[in-house]
C-alpha positions in Angstrom: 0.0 0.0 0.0 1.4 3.3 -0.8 0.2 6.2 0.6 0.6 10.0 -0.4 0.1 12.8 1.9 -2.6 15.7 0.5 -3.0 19.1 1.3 -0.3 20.9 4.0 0.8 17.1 5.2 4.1 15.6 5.6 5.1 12.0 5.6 8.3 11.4 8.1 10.5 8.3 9.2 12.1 8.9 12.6 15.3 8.5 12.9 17.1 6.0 15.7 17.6 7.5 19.1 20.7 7.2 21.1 21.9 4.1 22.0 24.6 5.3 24.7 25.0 8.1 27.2 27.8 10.7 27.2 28.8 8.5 29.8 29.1 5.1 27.9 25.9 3.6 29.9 23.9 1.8 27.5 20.3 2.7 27.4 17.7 0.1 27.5 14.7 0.7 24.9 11.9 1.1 28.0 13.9 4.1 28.8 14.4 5.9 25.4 12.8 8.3 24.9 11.2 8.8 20.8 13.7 10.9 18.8 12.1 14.2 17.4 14.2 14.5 14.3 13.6 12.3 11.1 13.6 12.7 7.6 10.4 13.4 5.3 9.2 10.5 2.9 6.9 12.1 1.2 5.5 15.7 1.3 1.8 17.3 -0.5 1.1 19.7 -2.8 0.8 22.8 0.0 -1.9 24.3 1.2 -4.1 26.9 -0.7 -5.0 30.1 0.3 -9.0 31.6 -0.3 -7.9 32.4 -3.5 -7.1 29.1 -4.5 -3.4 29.7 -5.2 -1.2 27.6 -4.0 1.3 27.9 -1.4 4.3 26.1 -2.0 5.8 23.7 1.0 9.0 24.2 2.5 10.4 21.5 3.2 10.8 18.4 0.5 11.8 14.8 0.5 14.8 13.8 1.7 15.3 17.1 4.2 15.9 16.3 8.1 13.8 17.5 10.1 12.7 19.1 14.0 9.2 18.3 15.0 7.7 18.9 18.3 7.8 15.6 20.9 3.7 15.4 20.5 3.3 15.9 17.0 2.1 13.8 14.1 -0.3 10.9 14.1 1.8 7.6 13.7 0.6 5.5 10.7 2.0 2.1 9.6 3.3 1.5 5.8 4.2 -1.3 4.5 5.2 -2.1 7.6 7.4 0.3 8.9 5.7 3.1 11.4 5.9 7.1 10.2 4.7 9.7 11.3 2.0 12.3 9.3 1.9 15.7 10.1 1.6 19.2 9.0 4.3 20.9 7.8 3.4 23.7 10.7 4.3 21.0 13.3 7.7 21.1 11.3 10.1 23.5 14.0 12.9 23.3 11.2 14.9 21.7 8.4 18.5 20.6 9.8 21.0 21.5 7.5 
């Protein structure tokens, strides 16, 4: 099943959390807290303003991303768990 984002949405895999403290201490995955950085999979048009025009995203497949620790709804695709959101839940692209 594929599945494309409409509207203002954007498609995002997590990526992996820390494995190890500063430290060296290995943390177990009950402890780990979910990473908020990932990268988008797949991205909408944009939204559209009363006019109708379009308004162009910015950010695009590919781009690594900051998202707020509550954000998204978690979807399953193909198997693998990402997250949907909209790109206003996006704090930044990391560069």
């Amino acid at each position: 099943m594929a599945l494309k984002p409409l509207h203002d949405r954007v498609m995002v895999r997590r990526t992996e959390g820390e494995e190890k403290t500063s430290g060296g201490l290995i943390i177990p995955d009950s402890a780990k807290e979910k990473p908020s950085e990932g990268v988008v999979v797949a991205c909408g048009e944009g939204a559209r303003k009363d006019s109708g025009e379009l308004i162009a995203m910015a950010v695009k497949e590919g781009d690594k991303v900051l998202f707020g620790k509550w954000s998204g709804t978690e979807v399953t695709v193909d198997g693998e768990e990402l997250l949907m959101m909209k790109e206003s839940d996006i704090m930044g692209v990391i560069v």
